[in-house]
C-alpha positions in Angstrom: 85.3 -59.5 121.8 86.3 -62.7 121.7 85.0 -66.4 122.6 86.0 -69.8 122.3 85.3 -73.4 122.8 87.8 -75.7 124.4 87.6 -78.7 122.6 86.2 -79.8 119.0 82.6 -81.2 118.9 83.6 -84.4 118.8 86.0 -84.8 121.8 85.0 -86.5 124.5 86.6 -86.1 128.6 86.8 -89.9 128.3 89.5 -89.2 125.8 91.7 -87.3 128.0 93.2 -90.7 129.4 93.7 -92.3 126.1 97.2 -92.7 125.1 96.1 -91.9 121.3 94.4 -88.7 122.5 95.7 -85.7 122.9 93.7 -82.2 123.7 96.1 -79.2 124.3 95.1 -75.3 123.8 96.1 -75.4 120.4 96.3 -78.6 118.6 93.7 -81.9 119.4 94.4 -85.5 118.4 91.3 -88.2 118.8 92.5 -91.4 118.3 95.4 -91.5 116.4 92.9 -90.4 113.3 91.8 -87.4 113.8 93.7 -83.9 113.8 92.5 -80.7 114.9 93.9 -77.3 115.3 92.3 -73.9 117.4 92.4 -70.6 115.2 90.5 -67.8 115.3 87.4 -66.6 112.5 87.8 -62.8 112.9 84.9 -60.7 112.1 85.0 -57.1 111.7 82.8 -54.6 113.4 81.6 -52.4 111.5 82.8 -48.7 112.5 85.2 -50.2 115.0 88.9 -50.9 114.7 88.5 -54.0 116.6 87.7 -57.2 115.4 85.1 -59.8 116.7 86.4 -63.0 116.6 85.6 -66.9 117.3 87.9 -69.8 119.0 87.2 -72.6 116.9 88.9 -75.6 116.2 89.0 -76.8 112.5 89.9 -80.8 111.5 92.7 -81.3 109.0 94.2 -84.2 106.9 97.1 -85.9 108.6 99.5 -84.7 106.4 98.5 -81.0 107.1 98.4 -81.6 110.8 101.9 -82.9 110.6 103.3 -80.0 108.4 101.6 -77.6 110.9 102.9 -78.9 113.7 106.0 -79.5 112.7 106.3 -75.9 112.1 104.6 -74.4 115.2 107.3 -73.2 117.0 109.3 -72.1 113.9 109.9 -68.3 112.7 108.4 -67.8 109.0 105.9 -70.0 109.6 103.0 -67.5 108.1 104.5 -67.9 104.9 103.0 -71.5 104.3 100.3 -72.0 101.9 96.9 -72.1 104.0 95.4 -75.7 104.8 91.6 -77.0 104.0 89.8 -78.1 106.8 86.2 -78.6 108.6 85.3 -76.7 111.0 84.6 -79.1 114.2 83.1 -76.2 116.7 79.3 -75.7 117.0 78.2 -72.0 117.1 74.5 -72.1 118.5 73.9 -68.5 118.2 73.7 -69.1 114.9 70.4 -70.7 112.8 71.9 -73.5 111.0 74.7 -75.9 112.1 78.3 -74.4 111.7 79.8 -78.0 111.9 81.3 -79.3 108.7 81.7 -75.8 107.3 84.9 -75.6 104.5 87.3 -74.0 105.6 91.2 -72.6 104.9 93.5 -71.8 107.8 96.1 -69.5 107.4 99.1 -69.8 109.8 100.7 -66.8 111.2 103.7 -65.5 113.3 104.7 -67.3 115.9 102.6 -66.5 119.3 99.4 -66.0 117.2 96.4 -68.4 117.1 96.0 -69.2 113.0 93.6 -67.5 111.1 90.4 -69.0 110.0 88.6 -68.1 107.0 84.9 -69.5 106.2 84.3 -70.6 102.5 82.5 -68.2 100.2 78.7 -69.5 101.2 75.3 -67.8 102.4 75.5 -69.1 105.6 75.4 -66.5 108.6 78.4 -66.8 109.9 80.3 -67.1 106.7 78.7 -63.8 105.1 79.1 -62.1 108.7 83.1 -62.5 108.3 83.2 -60.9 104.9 80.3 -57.8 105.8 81.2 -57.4 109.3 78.9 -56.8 112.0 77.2 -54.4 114.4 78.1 -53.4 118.3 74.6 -54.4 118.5 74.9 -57.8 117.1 78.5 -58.0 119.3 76.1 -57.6 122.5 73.6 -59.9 121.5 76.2 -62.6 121.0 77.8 -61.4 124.0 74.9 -62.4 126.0 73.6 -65.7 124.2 77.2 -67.1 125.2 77.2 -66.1 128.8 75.6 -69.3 130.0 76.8 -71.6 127.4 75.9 -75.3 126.6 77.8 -78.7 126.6 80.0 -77.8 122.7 79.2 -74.2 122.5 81.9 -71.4 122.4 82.0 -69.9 125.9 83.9 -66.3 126.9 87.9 -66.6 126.6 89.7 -65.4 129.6 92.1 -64.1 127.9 90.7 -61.7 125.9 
């Protein structure tokens, strides 16, 4: 019920050595310009009291990577206004690109990934968070990601 991809689109392995890099499992840095956190777009299933959800990383400003981070580790956290960002994870089980899609992440207790929610649009995934979905369309995901590509969410091992 859940999958996730372990870096943004735009990282590259070559980063990893950079001193102006950073790629941990919850927060990315490319060059000293660019600032990513992972959170998590929930999607309900419909007639299920579980939730569907996707690992995705989403780019902020610097300022509202700062204020995150500086408050990752601190209780009360959630109570902090949520920040705009892009979302920086390509879905390919989806028709059209999910790169660059607005977002708002809302930042929660302590020991929980933030939550991501998809601006108010027609695209698929975005109208699939606020309907829900299908077991079916769970399954069919489930088995488009099971071999995934280079950028593409693959199955999270701790779910």
């Amino acid at each position: 019920m859940n999958y996730t991809a372990e870096a943004p689109a735009v990282w590259d392995p070559a980063f990893a050595e950079a001193d102006d890099c950073l790629l941990s499992s919850d927060q990315c840095v490319i060059k000293a310009q660019h600032y990513f956190v992972k959170g998590l777009i929930e999607i309900p299933v419909i007639g299920r009291d579980e939730v569907f959800s996707w690992g995705v990383w989403v780019s902020l400003s610097r300022e509202n990577f700062s204020r995150a981070a500086d408050l990752w580790d601190t209780p009360g956290r959630e109570s902090e206004p949520p920040y705009f960002g892009w979302l920086t994870t390509e879905l390919l089980v989806y028709p059209s690109t999910t790169l660059n899609l607005k977002t708002h992440v809302h930042t929660r207790p302590l020991g929980r990934r933030p939550s991501i929610e998809l601006e108010r649009t027609d695209h698929p995934l975005a109208v699939e968070q606020r309907t829900g979905i299908t077991l079916d369309r769970v399954r069919e995901i489930a088995a488009a990601v099971r071999r995934p590509a280079d950028g593409e969410a693959e199955p999270d091992p701790e779910s």
